[in-house]
C-alpha positions as CSV (number, residue, x, y, z in Angstrom):
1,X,26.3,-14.1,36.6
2,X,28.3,-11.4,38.6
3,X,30.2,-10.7,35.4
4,X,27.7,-10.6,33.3
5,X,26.5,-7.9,35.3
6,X,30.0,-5.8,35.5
7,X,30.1,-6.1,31.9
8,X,26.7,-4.4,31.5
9,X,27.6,-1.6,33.6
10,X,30.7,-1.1,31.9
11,X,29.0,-0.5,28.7
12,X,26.4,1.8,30.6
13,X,29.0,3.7,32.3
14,X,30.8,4.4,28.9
15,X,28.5,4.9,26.9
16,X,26.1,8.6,26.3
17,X,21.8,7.4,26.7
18,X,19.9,8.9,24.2
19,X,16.3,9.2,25.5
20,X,14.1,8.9,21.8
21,X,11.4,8.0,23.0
22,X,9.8,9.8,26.1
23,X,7.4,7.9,28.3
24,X,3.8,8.4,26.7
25,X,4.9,8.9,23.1
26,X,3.9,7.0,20.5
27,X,6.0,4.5,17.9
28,X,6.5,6.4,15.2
29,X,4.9,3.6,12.7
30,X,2.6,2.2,15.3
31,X,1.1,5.1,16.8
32,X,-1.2,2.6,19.1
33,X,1.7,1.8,20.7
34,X,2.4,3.7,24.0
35,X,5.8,4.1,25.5
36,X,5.0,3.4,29.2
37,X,9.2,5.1,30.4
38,X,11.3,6.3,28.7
39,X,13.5,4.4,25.8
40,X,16.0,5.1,24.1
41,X,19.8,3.7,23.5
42,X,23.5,3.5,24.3
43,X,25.3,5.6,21.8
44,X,28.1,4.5,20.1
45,X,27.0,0.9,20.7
46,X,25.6,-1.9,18.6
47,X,22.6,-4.3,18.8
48,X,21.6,-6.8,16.7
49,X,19.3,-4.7,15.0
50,X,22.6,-2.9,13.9
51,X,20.9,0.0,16.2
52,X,22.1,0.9,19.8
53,X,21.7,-1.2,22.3
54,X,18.2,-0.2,24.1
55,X,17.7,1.0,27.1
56,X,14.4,1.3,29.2
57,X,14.8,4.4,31.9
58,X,12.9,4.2,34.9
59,X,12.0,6.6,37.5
60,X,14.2,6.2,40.1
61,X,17.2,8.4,41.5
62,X,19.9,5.7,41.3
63,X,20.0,4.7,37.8
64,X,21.5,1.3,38.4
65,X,21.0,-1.4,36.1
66,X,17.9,-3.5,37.6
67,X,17.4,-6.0,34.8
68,X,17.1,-6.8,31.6
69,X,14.8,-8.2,29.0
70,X,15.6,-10.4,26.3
71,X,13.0,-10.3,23.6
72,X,12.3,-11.7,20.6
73,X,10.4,-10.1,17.7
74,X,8.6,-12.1,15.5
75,X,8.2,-9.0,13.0
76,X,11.4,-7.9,12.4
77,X,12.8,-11.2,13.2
78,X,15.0,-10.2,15.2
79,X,16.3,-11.4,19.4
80,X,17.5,-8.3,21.8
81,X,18.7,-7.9,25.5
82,X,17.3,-4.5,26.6
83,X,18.7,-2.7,29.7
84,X,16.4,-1.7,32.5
85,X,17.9,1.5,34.6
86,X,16.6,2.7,37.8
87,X,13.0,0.9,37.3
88,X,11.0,0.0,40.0
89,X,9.3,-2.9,40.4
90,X,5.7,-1.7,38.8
91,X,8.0,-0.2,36.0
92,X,9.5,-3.1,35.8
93,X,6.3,-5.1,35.1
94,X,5.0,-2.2,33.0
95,X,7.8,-2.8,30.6
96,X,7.9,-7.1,30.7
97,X,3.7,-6.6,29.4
98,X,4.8,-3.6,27.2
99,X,7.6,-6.6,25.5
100,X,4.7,-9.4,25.5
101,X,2.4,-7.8,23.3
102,X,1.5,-8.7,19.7
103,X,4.4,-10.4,17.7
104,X,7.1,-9.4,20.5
105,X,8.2,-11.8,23.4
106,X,10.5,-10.9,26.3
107,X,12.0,-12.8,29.1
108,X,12.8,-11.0,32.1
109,X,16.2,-11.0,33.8
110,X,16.3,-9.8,37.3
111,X,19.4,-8.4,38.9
Protein backbone atom coordinates (compact mmCIF):
# COMPACT_ATOMS: atom_id res chain seq x y z
CA UNK A 1 0.00 0.00 0.00
CA UNK A 2 3.16 2.25 0.57
CA UNK A 3 3.41 2.51 -3.22
CA UNK A 4 0.30 3.19 -3.85
CA UNK A 5 0.66 6.07 -1.73
CA UNK A 6 4.11 7.42 -3.43
CA UNK A 7 2.44 7.15 -6.57
CA UNK A 8 -0.36 9.46 -5.53
CA UNK A 9 1.90 12.05 -4.33
CA UNK A 10 3.87 11.87 -7.28
CA UNK A 11 1.03 12.82 -9.40
CA UNK A 12 0.10 15.61 -6.71
CA UNK A 13 3.39 16.91 -6.62
CA UNK A 14 3.51 17.28 -10.49
CA UNK A 15 0.65 18.25 -11.20
CA UNK A 16 -1.05 22.30 -10.92
CA UNK A 17 -4.83 22.04 -8.55
CA UNK A 18 -7.34 23.85 -9.94
CA UNK A 19 -9.82 24.89 -7.22
CA UNK A 20 -13.45 25.01 -9.42
CA UNK A 21 -15.40 24.61 -7.04
CA UNK A 22 -15.00 26.68 -3.66
CA UNK A 23 -16.37 25.30 -0.51
CA UNK A 24 -20.22 26.53 -0.30
CA UNK A 25 -20.83 26.84 -3.96
CA UNK A 26 -23.22 25.14 -5.70
CA UNK A 27 -23.06 22.31 -8.71
CA UNK A 28 -23.62 24.10 -11.52
CA UNK A 29 -26.62 21.63 -12.73
CA UNK A 30 -27.67 20.72 -9.22
CA UNK A 31 -27.78 23.80 -7.50
CA UNK A 32 -29.12 21.87 -4.17
CA UNK A 33 -25.92 20.44 -4.02
CA UNK A 34 -23.52 22.16 -1.59
CA UNK A 35 -19.76 21.87 -1.94
CA UNK A 36 -18.81 21.30 1.83
CA UNK A 37 -14.32 22.19 0.81
CA UNK A 38 -13.10 22.98 -1.81
CA UNK A 39 -12.95 20.65 -5.18
CA UNK A 40 -11.41 20.92 -7.89
CA UNK A 41 -8.72 18.74 -10.11
CA UNK A 42 -5.14 17.89 -11.11
CA UNK A 43 -4.36 19.55 -14.35
CA UNK A 44 -2.94 17.94 -17.06
CA UNK A 45 -4.23 14.64 -15.65
CA UNK A 46 -6.97 12.15 -16.64
CA UNK A 47 -9.87 10.46 -14.79
CA UNK A 48 -12.19 8.13 -16.00
CA UNK A 49 -14.60 10.67 -16.65
CA UNK A 50 -11.94 11.77 -19.29
CA UNK A 51 -11.78 14.96 -16.77
CA UNK A 52 -8.90 15.58 -14.21
CA UNK A 53 -8.43 13.58 -11.62
CA UNK A 54 -10.50 15.32 -8.51
CA UNK A 55 -9.26 16.54 -5.69
CA UNK A 56 -11.08 17.49 -2.40
CA UNK A 57 -8.93 20.45 -0.39
CA UNK A 58 -9.19 20.56 3.15
CA UNK A 59 -8.30 23.02 5.62
CA UNK A 60 -5.25 22.23 6.89
CA UNK A 61 -1.65 23.83 6.60
CA UNK A 62 0.18 20.59 5.41
CA UNK A 63 -1.59 19.61 2.38
CA UNK A 64 -0.57 16.01 2.46
CA UNK A 65 -2.63 13.43 0.93
CA UNK A 66 -4.95 12.06 3.89
CA UNK A 67 -7.13 9.63 1.78
CA UNK A 68 -9.03 9.02 -0.74
CA UNK A 69 -12.52 8.06 -1.89
CA UNK A 70 -13.47 5.79 -4.41
CA UNK A 71 -16.93 6.34 -5.67
CA UNK A 72 -19.23 5.17 -7.86
CA UNK A 73 -21.92 7.16 -9.62
CA UNK A 74 -24.88 5.50 -10.55
CA UNK A 75 -25.87 8.66 -12.94
CA UNK A 76 -23.20 9.12 -15.03
CA UNK A 77 -22.22 5.59 -14.61
CA UNK A 78 -19.17 6.15 -14.00
CA UNK A 79 -16.32 4.70 -10.81
CA UNK A 80 -13.57 7.48 -9.49
CA UNK A 81 -10.71 7.65 -6.84
CA UNK A 82 -10.85 11.23 -5.50
CA UNK A 83 -7.83 12.68 -3.61
CA UNK A 84 -8.29 14.12 -0.14
CA UNK A 85 -5.45 16.91 0.74
CA UNK A 86 -4.92 18.35 4.10
CA UNK A 87 -8.55 17.30 5.49
CA UNK A 88 -9.17 16.74 8.81
CA UNK A 89 -10.99 14.23 10.29
CA UNK A 90 -14.62 16.15 10.40
CA UNK A 91 -13.70 17.16 6.75
CA UNK A 92 -13.00 14.02 6.13
CA UNK A 93 -16.37 12.74 7.16
CA UNK A 94 -18.09 15.81 5.65
CA UNK A 95 -16.89 14.68 2.27
CA UNK A 96 -17.45 10.49 2.73
CA UNK A 97 -21.58 11.82 3.49
CA UNK A 98 -21.14 14.49 0.77
CA UNK A 99 -20.10 11.02 -1.81
CA UNK A 100 -23.05 8.88 -0.24
CA UNK A 101 -25.86 10.88 -1.19
CA UNK A 102 -28.48 10.23 -3.90
CA UNK A 103 -27.18 7.95 -6.91
CA UNK A 104 -23.35 8.44 -5.70
CA UNK A 105 -21.51 5.90 -3.47
CA UNK A 106 -17.93 6.24 -2.06
CA UNK A 107 -15.70 4.10 -0.10
CA UNK A 108 -13.23 5.70 2.01
CA UNK A 109 -9.51 4.96 1.94
CA UNK A 110 -7.55 6.14 4.90
CA UNK A 111 -3.83 6.92 4.73
Amino acid sequence: MTEFWEAMETLVAASRLVIDRPKGSRHPRYPEIVYPLDYGFLEGTTAMDGGGVDVWRGSLRDQTIVGALCTIDLVKKDVEVKILLGCTPDEIAAVHAFCNTGPMKGALLRR
